[in-house]
C-alpha positions in Angstrom: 91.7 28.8 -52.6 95.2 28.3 -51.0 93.2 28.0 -47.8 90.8 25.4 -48.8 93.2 23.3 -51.0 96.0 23.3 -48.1 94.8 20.0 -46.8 95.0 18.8 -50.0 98.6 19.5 -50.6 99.5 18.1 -47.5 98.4 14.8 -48.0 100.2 14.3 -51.8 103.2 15.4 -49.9 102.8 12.3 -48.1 102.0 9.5 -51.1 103.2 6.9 -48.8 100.6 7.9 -45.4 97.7 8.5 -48.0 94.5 8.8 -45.6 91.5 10.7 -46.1 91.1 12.3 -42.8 87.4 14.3 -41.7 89.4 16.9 -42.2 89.9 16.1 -46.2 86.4 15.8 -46.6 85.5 19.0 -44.8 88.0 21.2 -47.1 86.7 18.9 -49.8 82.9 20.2 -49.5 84.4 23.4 -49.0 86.2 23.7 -52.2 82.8 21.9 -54.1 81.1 25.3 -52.7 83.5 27.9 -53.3 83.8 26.7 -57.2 79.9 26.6 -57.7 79.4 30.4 -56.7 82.7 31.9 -57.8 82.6 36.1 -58.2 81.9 37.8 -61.4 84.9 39.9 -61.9 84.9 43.1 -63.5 87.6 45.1 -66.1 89.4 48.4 -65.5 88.9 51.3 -67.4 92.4 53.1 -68.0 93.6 55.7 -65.7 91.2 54.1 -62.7 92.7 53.9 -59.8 92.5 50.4 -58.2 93.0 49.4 -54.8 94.7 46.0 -53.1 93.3 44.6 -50.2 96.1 41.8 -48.6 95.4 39.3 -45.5 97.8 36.6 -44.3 97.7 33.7 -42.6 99.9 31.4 -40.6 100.6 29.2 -43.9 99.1 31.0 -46.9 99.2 35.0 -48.0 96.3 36.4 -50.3 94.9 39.4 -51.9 93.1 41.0 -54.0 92.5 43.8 -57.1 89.6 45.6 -56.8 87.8 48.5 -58.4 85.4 51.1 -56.8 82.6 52.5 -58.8 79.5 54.3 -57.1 81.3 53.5 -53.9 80.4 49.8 -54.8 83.8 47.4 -54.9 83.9 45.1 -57.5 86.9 42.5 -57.8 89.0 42.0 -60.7 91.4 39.4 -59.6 92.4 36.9 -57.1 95.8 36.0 -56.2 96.9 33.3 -53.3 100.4 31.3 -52.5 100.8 28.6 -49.4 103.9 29.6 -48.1 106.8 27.2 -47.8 108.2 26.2 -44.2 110.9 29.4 -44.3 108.4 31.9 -45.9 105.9 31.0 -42.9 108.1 31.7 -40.4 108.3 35.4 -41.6 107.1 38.1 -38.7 103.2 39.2 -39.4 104.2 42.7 -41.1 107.1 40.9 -43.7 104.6 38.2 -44.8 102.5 41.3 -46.2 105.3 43.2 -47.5 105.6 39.6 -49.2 101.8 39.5 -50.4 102.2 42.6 -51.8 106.0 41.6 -53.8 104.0 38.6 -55.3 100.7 40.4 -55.9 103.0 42.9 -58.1 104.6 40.1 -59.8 101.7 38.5 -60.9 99.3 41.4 -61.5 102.7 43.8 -63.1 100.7 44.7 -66.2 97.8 46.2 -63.8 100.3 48.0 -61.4 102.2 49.7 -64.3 99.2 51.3 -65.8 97.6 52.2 -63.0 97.4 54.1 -59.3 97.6 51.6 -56.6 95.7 52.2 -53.4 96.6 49.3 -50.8 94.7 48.7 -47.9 96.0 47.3 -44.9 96.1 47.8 -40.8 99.6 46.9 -40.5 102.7 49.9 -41.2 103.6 48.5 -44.5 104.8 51.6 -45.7 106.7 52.4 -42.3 108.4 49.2 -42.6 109.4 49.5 -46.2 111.1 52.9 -45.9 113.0 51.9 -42.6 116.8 52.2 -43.1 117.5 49.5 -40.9 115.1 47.0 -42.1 116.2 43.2 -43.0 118.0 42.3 -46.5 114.9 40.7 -47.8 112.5 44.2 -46.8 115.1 45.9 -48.5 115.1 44.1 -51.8 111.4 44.3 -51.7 111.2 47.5 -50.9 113.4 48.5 -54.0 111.2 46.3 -56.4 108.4 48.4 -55.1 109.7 51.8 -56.2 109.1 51.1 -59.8 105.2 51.2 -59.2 102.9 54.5 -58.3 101.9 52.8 -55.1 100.1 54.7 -52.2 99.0 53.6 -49.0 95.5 53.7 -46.8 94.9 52.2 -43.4 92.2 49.3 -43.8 88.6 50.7 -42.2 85.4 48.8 -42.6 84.9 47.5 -45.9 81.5 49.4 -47.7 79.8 46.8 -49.7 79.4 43.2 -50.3 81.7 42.4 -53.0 84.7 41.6 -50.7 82.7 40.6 -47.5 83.6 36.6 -48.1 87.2 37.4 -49.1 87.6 39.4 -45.9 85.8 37.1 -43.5 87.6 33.9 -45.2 91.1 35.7 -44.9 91.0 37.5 -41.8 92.8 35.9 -39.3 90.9 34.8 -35.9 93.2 35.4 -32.9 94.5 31.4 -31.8 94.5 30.9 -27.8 97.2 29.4 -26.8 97.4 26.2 -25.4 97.6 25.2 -21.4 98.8 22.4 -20.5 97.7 19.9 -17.4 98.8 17.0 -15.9 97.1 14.9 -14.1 96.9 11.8 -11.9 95.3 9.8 -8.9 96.1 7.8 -5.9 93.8 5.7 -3.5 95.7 4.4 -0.8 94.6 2.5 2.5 94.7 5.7 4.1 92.9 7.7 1.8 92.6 9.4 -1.8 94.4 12.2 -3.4 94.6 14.0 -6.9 97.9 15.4 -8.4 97.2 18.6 -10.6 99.9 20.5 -12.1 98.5 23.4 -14.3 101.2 25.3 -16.8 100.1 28.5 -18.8 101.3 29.2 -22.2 104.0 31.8 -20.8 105.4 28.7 -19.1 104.2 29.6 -15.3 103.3 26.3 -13.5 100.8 26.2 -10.5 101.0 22.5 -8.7 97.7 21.1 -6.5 97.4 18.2 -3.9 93.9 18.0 -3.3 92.5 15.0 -0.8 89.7 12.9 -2.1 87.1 11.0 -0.1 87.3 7.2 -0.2 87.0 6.8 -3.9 88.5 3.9 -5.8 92.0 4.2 -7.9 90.0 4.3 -11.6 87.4 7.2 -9.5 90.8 8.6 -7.9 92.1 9.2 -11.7 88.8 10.6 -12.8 88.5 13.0 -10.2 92.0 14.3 -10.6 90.7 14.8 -14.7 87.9 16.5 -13.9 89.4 18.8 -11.4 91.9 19.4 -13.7 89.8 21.0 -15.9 87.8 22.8 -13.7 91.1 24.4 -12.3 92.6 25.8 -15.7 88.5 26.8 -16.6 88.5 29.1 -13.7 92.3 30.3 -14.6 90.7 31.4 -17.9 92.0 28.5 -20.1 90.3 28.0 -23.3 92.5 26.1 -25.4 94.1 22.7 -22.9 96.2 19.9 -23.7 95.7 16.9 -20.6 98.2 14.6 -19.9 97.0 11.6 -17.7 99.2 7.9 -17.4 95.6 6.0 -16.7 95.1 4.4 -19.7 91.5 3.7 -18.7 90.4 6.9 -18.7 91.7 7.9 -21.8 90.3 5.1 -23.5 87.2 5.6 -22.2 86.8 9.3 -22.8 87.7 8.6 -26.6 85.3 5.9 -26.6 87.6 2.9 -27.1 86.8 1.2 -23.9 83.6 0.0 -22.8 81.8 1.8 -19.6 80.4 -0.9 -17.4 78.8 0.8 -13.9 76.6 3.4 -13.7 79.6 5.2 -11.2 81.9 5.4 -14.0 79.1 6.3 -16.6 78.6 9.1 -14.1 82.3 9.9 -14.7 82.8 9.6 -18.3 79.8 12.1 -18.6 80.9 14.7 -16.1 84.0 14.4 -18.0 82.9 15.0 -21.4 80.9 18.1 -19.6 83.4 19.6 -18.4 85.3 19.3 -22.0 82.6 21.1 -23.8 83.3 24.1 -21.8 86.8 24.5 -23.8 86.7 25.6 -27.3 89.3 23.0 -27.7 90.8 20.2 -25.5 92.7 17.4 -26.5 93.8 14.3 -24.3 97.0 12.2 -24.4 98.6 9.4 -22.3 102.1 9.3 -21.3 103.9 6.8 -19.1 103.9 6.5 -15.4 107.7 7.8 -15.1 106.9 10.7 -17.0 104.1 11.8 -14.7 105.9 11.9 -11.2 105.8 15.2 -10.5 101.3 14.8 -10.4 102.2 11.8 -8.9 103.9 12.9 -5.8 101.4 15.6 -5.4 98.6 12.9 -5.6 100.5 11.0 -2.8 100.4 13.9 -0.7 96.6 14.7 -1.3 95.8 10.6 -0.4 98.3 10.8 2.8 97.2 13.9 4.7 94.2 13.5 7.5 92.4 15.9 8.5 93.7 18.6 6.8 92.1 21.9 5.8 92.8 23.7 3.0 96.5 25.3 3.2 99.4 26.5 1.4 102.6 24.6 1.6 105.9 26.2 0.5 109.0 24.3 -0.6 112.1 26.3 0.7 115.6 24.7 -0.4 118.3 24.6 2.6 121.1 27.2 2.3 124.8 25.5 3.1 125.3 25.6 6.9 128.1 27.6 7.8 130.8 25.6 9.3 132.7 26.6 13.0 135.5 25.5 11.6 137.3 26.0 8.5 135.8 23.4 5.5 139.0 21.7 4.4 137.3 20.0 1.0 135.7 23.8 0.2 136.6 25.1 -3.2 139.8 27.7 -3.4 138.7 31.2 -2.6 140.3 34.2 -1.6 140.8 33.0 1.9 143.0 30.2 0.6 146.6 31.8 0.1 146.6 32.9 3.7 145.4 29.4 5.4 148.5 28.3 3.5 150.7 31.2 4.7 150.2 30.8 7.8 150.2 26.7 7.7 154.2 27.5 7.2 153.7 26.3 3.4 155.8 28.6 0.3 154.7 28.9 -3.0 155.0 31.5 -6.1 157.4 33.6 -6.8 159.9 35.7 -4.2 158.0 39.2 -4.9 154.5 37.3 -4.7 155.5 35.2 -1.1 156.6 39.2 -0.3 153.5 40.3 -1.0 151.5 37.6 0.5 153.2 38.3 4.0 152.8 42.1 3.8 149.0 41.3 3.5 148.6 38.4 5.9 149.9 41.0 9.1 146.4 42.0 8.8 144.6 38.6 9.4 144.9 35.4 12.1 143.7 32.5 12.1 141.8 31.2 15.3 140.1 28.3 15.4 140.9 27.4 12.2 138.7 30.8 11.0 140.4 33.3 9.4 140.2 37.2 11.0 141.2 40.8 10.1 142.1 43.1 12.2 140.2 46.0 12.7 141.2 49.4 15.4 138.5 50.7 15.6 136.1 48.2 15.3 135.5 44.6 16.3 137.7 42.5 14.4 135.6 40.7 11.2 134.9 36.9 10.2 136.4 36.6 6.7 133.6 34.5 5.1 133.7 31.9 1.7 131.7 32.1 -1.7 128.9 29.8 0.6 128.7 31.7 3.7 128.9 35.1 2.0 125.5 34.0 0.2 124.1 32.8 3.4 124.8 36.1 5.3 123.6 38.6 2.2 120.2 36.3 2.3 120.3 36.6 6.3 120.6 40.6 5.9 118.2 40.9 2.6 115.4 38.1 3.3 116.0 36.7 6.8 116.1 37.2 10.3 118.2 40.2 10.2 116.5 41.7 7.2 116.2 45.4 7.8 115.6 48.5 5.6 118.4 50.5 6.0 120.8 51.8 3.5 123.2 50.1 1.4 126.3 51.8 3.3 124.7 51.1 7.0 123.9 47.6 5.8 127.9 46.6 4.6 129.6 48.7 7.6 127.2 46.5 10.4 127.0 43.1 9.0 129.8 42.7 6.7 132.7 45.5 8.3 134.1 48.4 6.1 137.5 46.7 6.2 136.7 43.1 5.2 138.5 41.8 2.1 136.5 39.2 0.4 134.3 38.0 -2.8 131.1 40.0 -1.7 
């Protein structure tokens, strides 16, 4: 009931946007049903042990009191509560902890004169007894103690008594949404569609896909259409499409009138290709909120000739300088261009210590040195080149697989003083 009456409840919370939605009506003829074949419910005999069957839902909690006889189930009472915006926020197992605390508050008189069996898949009674569960699974699981409750994990349910309860309150797993963005671009020297498909764990995969000579309202279909067919074959099922054409979208929800046959061709192949989701919903958004498609589209429309391809998008590394950068940030290297620029500062024992050190180093060039014996003296590098030079040895040209301790005495010196 908490199911069926939910859209109900949503719509008095908002007296002042009163609509009656398809929605309304749907839960409406729903409710009609439900109240014209309602269960005959049954009485316990004392001593009978009765058993609790409780399901949740992403805004409602329900259960119910049953009774086995001749391995039949009959029901003795309902009980249901739409949860509040905090309560539904509650992880999957504490929502049935929570069914259960409310069942036993409503139904007390049953639970104190009688066994209770509940039935349920989840580790209710693992997550009651844990010592380091939350405040609230501690309270609850206090106010449980007072009641001769056991626990059964929930098989197939024998019998038809519950089989509407179950199927009604079971939840069906929700696919999560993709998301796709789309957009097209006919130019003089060609046409392009910009596709930028992002799965529900956030991962984005970006297309520039060249069009024959189409026009720009064609350019934005096709850029919709393969859209879809992109995030089908990624094994979308659930997609939210984001387009700035406000034809299209007007068209596709039937707002706008279809003139040619060419674009009756595309609405249709449009609304195709929708049916294939189990759900797919289409919104506008401004131009400057769709650049990224954009560019790609630009690309697609620009490129001639071109076969399918790959195109990686590096981003530079900081050249390293010959000479030493005078607007760098301070780094370790700093004191010692000072020190040897003639220029004091600190203390007497620190400007003692800072000329004990600098008798290792030069400076030629303007690039600071250590001396090494027994090697070849080493380039003391900044925060900028050190990055560069670690990617060089790791990733680039002079990526090798040798050992940690090979890799820092040949590229980097056993001696050198420095951030790495």
């Amino acid at each position: 009931m908490a199911d069926k009456s939910l859209p109900f409840f949503k719509i008095l919370r908002k007296t002042a946007q009163f609509e009656w939605t398809n929605e309304c009506q749907l839960a409406f003829d729903a409710l009609k049903r439900s109240l014209t074949c309602l269960p005959i419910l049954s009485t316990p005999e004392k001593g009978e042990t009765l058993f609790v069957y409780l399901s949740v839902d992403d805004e409602s909690i329900s259960s119910v009191l049953f009774k086995e006889v001749n391995n039949q189930q009959k029901p003795i009472y309902y009980t249901s509560k739409i949860l509040t915006t905090s309560e539904s926020k509650y992880s999957e197992v504490e929502k049935i902890a929570y069914a259960l605390v409310l069942t036993t508050r409503r139904l007390r008189p049953y639970f104190l004169s009688h066994t209770m069996v509940i039935r349920t898949s989840l580790p209710l009674r693992q997550t009651l007894g844990q010592p380091t569960a939350s405040g609230r699974i501690v309270k609850w699981a206090i106010e449980l103690g007072q009641y001769e409750i056991q626990y059964q994990p929930r098989t197939s349910v024998k019998g038809q008594a519950l089989v509407d309860f179950i199927r009604e309150t079971t939840r069906i797993p929700i696919e999560k949404e993709w998301k796709i963005y789309v957009d097209g671009s006919s130019t003089a020297t060609g046409a392009g569609a910009g596709i930028i498909v992002i799965d529900p764990t956030g991962t984005e995969v970006e297309f520039a896909v060249k069009l024959p000579r189409v026009s720009n309202n064609e350019a934005e279909y096709e850029a919709f259409i393969r859209g879809m067919e992109i995030a089908h074959e990624l094994g979308a099922r659930v997609v939210r499409i984001y387009s700035d054409s406000q034809l299209v979208i007007h068209q596709l929800e039937g707002d706008y009138e279809v003139k040619n046959d060419r674009m009756k061709g595309y609405v249709n192949k449009a609304r195709a290709v929708q049916e294939t989701f189990e759900a797919c919903t289409v919104h506008q958004l401004p131009r400057s909120d769709n650049q990224r498609a954009d560019f790609l589209a630009k690309i697609g429309s620009s490129v001639v000739d071109c076969v399918e391809r790959k195109i990686t998008i590096l981003i530079a590394p900081t050249p390293m300088q010959g000479v030493m950068m005078i607007d760098e940030e301070s780094d370790w290297r700093t004191p010692l261009f000072k020190y040897f620029r003639g220029e004091r500062f600190g203390t007497k024992r620190e400007q003692h210590r800072l000329a004990y050190k600098a008798r290792h180093f030069y400076v030629r060039h303007e690039i600071l040195y250590k001396r090494n014996f027994t090697t070849v003296d080493a380039r003391c590098l900044g925060k900028q080149e050190v990055k560069h030079v670690l990617d060089e040895v790791h990733r680039g040209g002079c990526g090798e697989h040798g050992g940690a301790r090979a890799l820092i005495q040949k590229y980097i010196g056993p001696d050198t003083i420095g951030p790495v």
